[in-house]
C-alpha positions as a printed NumPy array, in Angstrom:
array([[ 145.974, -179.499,  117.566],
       [ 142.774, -177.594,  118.132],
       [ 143.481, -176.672,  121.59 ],
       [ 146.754, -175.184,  120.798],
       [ 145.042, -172.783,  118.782],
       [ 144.259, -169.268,  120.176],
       [ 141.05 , -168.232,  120.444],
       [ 140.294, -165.151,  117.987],
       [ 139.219, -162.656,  119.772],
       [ 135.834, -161.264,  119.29 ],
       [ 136.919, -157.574,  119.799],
       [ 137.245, -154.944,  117.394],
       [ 140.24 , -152.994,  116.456],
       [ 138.011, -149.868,  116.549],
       [ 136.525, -150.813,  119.719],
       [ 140.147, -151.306,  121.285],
       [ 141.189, -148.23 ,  119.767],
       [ 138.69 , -145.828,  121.139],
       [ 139.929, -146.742,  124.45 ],
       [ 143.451, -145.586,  123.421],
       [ 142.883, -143.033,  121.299],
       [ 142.546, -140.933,  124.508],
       [ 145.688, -142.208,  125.646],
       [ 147.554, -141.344,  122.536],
       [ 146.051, -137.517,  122.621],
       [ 147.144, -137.247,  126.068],
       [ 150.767, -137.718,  125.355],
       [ 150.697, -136.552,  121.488],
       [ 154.599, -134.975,  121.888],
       [ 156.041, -138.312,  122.571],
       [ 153.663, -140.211,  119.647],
       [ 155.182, -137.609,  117.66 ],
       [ 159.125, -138.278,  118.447],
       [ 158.595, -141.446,  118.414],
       [ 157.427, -141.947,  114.626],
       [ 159.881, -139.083,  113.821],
       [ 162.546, -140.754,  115.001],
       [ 161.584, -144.373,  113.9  ],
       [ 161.526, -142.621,  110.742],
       [ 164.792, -141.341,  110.619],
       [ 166.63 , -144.088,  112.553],
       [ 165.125, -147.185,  109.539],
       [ 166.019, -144.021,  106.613],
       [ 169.446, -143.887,  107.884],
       [ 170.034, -147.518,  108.828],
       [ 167.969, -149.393,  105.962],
       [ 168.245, -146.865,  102.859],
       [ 171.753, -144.572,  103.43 ],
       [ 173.882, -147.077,  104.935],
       [ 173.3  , -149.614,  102.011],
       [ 173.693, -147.095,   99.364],
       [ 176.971, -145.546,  100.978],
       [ 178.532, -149.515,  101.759],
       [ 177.417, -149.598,   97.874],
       [ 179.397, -146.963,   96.828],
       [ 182.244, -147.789,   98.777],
       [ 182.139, -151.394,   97.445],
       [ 182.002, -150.029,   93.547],
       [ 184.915, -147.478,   94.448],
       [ 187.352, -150.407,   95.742],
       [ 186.358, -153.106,   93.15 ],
       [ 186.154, -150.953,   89.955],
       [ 189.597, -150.573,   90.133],
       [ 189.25 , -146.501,   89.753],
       [ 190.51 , -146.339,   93.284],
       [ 193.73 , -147.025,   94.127],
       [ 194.472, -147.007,   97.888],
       [ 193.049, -144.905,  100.03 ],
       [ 191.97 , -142.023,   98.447],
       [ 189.867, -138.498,   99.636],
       [ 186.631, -140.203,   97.735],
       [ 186.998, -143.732,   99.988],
       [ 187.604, -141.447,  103.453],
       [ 184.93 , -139.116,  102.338],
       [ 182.539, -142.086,  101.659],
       [ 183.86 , -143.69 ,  105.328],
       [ 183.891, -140.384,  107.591],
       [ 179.711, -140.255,  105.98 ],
       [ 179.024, -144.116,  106.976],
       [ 180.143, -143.535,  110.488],
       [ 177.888, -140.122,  110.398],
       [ 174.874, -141.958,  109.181],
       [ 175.689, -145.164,  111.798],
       [ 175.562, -142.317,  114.562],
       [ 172.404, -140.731,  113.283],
       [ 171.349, -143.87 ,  112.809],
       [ 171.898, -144.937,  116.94 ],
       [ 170.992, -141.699,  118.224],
       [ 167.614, -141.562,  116.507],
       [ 166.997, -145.424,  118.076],
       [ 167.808, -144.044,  121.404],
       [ 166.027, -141.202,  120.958],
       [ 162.715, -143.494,  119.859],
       [ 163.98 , -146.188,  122.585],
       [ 163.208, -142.674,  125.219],
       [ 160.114, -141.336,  124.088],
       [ 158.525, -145.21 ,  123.568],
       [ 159.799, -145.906,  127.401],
       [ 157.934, -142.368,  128.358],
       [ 154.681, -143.096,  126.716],
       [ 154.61 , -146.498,  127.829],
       [ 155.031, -145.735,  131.341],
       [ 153.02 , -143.213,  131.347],
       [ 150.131, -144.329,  129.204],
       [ 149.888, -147.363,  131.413],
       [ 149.881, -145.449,  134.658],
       [ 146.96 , -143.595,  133.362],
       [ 144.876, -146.437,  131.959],
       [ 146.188, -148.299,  135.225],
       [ 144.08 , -145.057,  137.192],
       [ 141.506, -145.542,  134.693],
       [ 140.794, -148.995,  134.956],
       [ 141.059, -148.744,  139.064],
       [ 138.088, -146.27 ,  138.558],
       [ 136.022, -148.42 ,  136.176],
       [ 136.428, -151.402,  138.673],
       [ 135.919, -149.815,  141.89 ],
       [ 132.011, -148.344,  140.332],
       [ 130.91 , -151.903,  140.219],
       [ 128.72 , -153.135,  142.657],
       [ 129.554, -155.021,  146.065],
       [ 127.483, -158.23 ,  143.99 ],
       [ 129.883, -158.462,  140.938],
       [ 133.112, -158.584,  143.367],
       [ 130.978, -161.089,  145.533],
       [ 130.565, -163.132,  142.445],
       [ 134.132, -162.717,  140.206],
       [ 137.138, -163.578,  141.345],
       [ 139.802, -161.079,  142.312],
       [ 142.645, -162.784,  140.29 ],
       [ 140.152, -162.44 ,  136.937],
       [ 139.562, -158.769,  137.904],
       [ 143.09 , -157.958,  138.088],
       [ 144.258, -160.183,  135.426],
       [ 142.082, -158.508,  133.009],
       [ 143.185, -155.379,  134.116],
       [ 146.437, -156.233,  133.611],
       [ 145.641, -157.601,  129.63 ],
       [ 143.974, -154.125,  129.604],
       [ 146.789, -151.793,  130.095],
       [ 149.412, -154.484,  128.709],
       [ 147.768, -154.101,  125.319],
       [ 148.412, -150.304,  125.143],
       [ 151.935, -151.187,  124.433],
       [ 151.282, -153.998,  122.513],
       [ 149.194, -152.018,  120.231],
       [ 151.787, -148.978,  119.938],
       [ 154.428, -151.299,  119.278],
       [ 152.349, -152.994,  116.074],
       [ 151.972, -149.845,  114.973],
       [ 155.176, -148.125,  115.173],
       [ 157.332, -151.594,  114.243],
       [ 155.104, -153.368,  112.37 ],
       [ 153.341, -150.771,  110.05 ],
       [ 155.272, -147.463,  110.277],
       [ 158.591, -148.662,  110.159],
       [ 158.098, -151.362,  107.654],
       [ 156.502, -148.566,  105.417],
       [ 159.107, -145.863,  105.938],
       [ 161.814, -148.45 ,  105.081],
       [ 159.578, -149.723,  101.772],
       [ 159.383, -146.554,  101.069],
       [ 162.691, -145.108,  101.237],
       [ 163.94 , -148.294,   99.374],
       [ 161.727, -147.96 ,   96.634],
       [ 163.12 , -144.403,   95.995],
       [ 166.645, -145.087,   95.914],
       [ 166.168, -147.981,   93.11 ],
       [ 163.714, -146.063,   91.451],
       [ 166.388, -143.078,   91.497],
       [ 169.032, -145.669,   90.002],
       [ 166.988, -146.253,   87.037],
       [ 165.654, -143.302,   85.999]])
């Protein structure tokens, strides 16, 4: 059971992050889209939608509807503008991510190349290439890794919270 475990690693989040942080700066533009857009794309899929499906729902089962009237199309005709919003802000994110990903990993890819080839002829004598380049590869890997905890993990989950917690807080007051 003990072996299954992973082994914490002993690195800091700060230390990791000053290594990206330059990264990030580099391609600020597409950092920027992408939280804009994650923001806008979990607003109009997690908050809108429900409220509109809610209205929709309330219309038809009140009984203060009767067929299909201007309120129900009006209510329909703005779910199917806020499930397009919603899908063109993903693949708006889905772009920018797919930009800064590949190029944030070319250029810690060129930076890594350059930390590895000022080592001495005595620490390639003594590591293995497969290590070297395996640890490069964990290196630039964890750019994206990183980014994607962020923008998933944290700053969706908080712009959806958020935007929740307004619309029921609107409802009761």
């Amino acid at each position: 059971m003990s072996e299954e475990k992973k082994e914490k690693s002993r690195v800091k989040f700060f230390t990791v992050f000053r290594y990206f942080w330059p990264q990030i700066k580099l391609y600020k533009w597409y950092v920027f889209v992408c939280f804009i857009a994650a923001a806008i794309a979990t607003i109009s899929g997690f908050v809108w939608s429900p409220v509109i499906y809610g209205k929709i729902i309330s219309g038809v089962t009140s009984g203060t509807f009767f067929g299909i009237t201007p309120v129900i199309k009006q209510l329909f005709v703005s779910l199917i503008l806020v499930t397009l919003v919603n899908i063109g802000f993903w693949r708006i994110f889905d772009y920018s991510i797919l930009q800064l990903k590949t190029k944030g990993s070319k250029s810690l890819n060129d930076q890594s190349f350059g930390m590895i080839i000022k080592h001495s002829r005595g620490f390639f004598a003594n590591s293995f290439s497969g290590a070297i380049i395996a640890k490069q590869g964990r290196y630039v890997s964890s750019f994206a890794a990183i980014f994607n905890t962020i923008v998933y993990s944290f700053w969706a989950t908080l712009i959806g919270l958020a935007g929740i917690l307004i619309v029921l807080f609107g409802k009761n007051v």
